[in-house]
Backbone as a chain_set.jsonl record, in Angstrom:
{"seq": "XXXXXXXXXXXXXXXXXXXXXXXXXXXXXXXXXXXXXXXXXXXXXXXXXXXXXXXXXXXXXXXXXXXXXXXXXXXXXXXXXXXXXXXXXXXXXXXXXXXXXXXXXXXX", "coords": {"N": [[7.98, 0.446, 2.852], [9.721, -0.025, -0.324], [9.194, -0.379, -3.022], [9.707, -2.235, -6.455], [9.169, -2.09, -10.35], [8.19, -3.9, -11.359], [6.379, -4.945, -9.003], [4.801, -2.919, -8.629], [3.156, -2.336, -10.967], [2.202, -4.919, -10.708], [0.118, -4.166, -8.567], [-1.308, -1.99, -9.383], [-2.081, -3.372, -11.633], [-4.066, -5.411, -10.202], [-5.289, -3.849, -8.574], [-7.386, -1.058, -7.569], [-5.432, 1.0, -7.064], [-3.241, 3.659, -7.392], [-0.051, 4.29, -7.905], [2.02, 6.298, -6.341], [3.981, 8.735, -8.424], [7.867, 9.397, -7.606], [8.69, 11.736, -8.432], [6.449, 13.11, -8.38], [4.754, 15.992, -6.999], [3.714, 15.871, -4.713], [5.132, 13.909, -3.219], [7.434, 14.388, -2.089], [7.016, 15.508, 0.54], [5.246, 13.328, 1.657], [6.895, 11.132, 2.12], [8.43, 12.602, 4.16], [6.349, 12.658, 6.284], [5.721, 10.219, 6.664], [7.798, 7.927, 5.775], [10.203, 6.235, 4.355], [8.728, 4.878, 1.556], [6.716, 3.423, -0.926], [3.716, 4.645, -2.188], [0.534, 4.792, -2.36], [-2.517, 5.517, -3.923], [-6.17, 5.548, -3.629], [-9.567, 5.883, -4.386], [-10.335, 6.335, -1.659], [-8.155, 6.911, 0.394], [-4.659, 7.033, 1.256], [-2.303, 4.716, 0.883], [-0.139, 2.111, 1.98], [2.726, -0.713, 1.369], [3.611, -2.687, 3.952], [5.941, -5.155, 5.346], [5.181, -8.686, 6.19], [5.936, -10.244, 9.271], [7.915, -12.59, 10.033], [8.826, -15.671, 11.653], [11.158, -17.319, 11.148], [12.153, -17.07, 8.951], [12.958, -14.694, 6.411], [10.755, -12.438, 5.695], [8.695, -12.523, 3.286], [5.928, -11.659, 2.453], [4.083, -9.12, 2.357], [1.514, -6.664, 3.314], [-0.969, -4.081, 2.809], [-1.621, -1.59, 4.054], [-3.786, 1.417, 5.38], [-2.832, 4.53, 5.339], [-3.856, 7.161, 5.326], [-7.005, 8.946, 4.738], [-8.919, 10.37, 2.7], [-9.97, 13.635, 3.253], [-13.158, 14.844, 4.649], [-14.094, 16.855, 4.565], [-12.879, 18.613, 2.586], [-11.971, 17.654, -0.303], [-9.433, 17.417, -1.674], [-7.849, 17.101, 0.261], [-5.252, 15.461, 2.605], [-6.19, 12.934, 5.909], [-4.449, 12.074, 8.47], [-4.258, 8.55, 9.425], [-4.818, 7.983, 13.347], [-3.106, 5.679, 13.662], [-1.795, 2.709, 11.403], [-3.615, 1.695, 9.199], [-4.861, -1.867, 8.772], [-5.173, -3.499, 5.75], [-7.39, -6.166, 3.906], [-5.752, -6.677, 2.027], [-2.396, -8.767, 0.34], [0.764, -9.065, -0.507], [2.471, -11.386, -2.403], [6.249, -11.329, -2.1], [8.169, -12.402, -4.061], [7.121, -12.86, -6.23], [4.912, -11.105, -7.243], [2.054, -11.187, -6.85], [-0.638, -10.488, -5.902], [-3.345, -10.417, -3.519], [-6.408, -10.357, -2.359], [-7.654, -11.473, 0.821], [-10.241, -12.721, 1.186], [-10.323, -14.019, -1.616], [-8.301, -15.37, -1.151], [-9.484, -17.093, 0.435], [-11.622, -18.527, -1.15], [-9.955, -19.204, -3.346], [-9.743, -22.002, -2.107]], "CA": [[8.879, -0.319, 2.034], [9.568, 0.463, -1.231], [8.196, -1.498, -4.267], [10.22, -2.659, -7.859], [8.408, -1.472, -10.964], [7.037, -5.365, -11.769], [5.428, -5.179, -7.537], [4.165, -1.333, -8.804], [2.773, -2.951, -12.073], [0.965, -5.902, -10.352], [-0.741, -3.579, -7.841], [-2.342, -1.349, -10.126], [-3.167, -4.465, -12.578], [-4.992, -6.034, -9.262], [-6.009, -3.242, -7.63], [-7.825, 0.312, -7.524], [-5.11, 1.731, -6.696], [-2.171, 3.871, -8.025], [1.065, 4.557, -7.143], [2.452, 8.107, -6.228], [5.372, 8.864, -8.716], [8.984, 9.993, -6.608], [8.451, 13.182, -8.706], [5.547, 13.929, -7.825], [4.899, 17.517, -6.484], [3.113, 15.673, -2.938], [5.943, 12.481, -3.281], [8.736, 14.642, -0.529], [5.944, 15.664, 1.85], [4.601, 12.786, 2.159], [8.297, 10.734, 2.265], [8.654, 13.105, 5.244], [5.729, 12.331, 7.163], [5.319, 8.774, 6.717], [8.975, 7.153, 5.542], [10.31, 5.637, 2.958], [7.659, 4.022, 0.696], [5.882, 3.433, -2.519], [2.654, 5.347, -1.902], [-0.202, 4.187, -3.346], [-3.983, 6.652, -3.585], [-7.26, 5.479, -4.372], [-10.901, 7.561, -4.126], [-10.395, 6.415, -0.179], [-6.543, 7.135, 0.788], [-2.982, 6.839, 1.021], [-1.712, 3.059, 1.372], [1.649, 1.875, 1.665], [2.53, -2.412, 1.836], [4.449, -3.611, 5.079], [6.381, -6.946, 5.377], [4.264, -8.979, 7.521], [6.739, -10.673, 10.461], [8.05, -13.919, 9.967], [10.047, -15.8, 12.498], [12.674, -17.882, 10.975], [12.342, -17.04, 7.804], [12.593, -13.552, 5.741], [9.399, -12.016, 5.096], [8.071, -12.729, 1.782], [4.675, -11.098, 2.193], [4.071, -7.854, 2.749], [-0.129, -6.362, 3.593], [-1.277, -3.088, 2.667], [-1.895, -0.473, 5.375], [-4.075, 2.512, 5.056], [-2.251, 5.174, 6.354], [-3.955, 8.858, 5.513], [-7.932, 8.994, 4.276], [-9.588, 11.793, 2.254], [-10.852, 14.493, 4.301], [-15.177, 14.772, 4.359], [-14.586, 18.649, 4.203], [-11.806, 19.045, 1.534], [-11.924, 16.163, -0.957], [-7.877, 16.894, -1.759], [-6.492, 16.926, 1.292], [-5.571, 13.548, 3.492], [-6.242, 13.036, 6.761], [-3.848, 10.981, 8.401], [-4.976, 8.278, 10.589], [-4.254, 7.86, 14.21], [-2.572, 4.317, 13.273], [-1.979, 2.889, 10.674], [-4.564, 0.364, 9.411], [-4.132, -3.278, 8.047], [-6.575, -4.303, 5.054], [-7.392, -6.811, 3.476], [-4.388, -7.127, 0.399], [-1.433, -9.318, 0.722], [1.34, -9.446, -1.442], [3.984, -11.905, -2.095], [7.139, -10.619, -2.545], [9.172, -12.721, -4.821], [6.328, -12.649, -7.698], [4.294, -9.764, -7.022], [0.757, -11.919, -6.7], [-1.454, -9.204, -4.971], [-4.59, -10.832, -3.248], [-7.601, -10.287, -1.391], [-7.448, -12.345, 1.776], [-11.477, -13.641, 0.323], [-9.974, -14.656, -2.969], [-7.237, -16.739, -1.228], [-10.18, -18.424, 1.061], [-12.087, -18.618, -2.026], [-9.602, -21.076, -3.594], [-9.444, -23.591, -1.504]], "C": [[8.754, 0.142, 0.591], [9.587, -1.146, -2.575], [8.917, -1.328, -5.673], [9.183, -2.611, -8.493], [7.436, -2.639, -11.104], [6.337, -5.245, -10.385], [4.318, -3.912, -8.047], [3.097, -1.855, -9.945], [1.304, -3.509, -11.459], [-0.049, -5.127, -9.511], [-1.004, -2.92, -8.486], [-3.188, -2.283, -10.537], [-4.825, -4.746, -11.159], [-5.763, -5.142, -8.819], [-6.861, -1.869, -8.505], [-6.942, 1.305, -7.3], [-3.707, 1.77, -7.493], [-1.236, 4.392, -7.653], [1.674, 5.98, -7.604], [3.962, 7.844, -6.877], [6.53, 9.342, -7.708], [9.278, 11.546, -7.78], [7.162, 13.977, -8.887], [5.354, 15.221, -7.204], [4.67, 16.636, -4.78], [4.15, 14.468, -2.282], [6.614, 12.858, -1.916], [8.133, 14.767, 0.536], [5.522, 14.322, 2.132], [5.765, 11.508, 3.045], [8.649, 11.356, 3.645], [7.752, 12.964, 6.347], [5.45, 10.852, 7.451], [6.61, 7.646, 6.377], [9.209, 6.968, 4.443], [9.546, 4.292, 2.155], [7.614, 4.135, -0.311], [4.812, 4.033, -2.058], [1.713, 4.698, -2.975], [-2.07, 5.067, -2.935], [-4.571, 5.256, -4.46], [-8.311, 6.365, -3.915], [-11.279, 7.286, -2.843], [-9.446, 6.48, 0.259], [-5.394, 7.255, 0.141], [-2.897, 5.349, 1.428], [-0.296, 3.143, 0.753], [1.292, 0.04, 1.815], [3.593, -1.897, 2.782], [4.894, -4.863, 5.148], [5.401, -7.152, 6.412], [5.368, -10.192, 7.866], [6.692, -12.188, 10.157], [9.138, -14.524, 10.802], [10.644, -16.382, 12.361], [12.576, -17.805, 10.036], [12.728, -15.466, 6.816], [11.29, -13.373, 5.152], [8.796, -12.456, 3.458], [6.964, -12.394, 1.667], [4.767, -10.017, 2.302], [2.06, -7.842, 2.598], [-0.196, -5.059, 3.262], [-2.194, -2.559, 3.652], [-2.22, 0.909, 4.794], [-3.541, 3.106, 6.197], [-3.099, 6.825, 6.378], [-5.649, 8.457, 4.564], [-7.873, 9.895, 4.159], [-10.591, 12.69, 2.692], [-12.64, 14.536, 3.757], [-14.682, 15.943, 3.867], [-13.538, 19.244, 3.185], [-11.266, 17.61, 0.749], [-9.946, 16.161, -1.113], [-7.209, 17.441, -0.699], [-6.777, 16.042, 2.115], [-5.669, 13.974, 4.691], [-5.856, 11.793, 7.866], [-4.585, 9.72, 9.614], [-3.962, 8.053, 11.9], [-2.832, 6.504, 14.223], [-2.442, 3.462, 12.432], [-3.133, 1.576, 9.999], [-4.917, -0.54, 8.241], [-5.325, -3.352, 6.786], [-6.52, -5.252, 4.785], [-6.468, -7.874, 2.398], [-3.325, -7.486, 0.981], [-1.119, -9.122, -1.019], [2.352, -9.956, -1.59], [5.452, -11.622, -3.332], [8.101, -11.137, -3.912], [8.037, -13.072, -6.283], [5.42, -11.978, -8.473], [2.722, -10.192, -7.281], [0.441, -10.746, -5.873], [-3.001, -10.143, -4.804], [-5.252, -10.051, -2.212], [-7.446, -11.643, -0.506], [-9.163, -13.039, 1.179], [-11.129, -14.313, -0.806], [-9.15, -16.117, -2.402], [-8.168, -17.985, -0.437], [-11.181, -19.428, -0.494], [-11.713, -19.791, -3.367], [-9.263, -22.126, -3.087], [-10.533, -24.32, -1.993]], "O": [[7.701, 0.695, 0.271], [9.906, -2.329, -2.701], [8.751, -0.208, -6.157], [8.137, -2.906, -7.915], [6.213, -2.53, -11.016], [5.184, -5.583, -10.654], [3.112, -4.026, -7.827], [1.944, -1.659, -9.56], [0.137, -3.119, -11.507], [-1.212, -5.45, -9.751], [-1.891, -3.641, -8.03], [-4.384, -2.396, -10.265], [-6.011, -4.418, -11.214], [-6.939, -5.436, -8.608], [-6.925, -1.736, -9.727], [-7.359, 2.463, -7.288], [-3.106, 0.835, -8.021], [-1.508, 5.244, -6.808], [1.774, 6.54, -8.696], [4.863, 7.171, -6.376], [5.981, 9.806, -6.708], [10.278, 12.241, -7.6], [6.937, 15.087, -9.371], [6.456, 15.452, -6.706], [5.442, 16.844, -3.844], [4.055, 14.116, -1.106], [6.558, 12.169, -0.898], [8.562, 14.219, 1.551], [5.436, 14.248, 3.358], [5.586, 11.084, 4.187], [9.228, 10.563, 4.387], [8.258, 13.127, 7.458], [4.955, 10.472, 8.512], [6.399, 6.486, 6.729], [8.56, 7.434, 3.506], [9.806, 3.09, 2.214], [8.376, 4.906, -0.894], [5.009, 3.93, -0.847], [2.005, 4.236, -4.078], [-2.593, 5.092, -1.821], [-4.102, 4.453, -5.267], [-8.123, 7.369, -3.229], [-12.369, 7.743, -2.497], [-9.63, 5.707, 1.2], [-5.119, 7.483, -1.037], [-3.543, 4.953, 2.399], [0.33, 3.689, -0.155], [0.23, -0.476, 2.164], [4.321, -0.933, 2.545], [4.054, -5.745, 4.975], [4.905, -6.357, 7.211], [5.691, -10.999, 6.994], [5.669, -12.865, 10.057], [10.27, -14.043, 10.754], [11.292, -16.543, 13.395], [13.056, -18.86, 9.621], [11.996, -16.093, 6.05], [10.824, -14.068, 4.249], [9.814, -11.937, 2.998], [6.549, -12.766, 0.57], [5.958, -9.72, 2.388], [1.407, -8.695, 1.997], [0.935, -4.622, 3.477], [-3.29, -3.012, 3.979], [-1.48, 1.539, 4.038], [-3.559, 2.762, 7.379], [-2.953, 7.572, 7.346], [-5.493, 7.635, 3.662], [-7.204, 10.651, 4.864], [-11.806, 12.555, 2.547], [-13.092, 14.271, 2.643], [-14.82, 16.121, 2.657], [-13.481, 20.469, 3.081], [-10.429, 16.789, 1.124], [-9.251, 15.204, -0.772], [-6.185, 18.124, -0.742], [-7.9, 15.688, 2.476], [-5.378, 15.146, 4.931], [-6.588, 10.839, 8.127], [-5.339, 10.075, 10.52], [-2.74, 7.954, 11.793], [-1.768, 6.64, 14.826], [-3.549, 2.939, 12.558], [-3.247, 0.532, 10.641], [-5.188, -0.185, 7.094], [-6.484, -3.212, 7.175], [-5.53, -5.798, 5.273], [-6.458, -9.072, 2.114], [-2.981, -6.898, 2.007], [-1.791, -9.055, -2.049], [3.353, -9.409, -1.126], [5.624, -11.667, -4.55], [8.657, -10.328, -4.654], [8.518, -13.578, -7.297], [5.126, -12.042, -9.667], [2.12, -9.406, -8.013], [1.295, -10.135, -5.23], [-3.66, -10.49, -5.784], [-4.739, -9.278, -1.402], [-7.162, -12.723, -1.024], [-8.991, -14.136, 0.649], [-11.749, -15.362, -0.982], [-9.197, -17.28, -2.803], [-7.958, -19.197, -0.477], [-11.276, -20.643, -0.668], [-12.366, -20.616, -4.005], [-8.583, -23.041, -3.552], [-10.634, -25.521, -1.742]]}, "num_chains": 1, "name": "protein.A"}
């Protein structure tokens, strides 16, 4: 899915991680192996967010999915994974809140 500059914003602010410009030199390759996204590296992958499935409603979350880790034997080049895999970060869509699933148990 692709991400508005205020969603691009908040996920840096929150996170470790930074988002792959669309002129990037690696932006079309990767657009070609993986879809249309926002891309997002840190010093352990590639992540993209996903809506996460809602059934009578329109999504309004989306989760961040590692999709490609950094090879052991060649620090710059990824290595994609078999599937793609869920972490921990939610983010809701209509204000661009980015959490840790611990933070949100954390305030209750």
């Amino acid at each position: 899915m692709l991400l508005d500059a205020f969603q691009i914003g908040s996920v840096e602010k929150s996170t470790d991680l930074v988002a792959i410009a669309e002129d990037h030199s690696a932006f079309e390759a990767l657009r070609q192996a993986f879809g249309e996204h926002t891309y997002f590296v840190n010093n352990h992958g590639l992540y993209v967010f996903r809506r996460e499935s809602a059934e009578n409603d329109e999504a309004r979350r989306a989760r961040l999915f590692a999709f490609a880790m950094w090879s052991q034997e060649n620090e710059n080049q990824l290595a994609p994974l078999a599937e793609p895999l869920a972490t921990d970060v939610t983010m809701d869509l209509e204000n661009a809140a980015v959490r840790k699933e611990e933070d949100a148990v954390s305030d209750e």
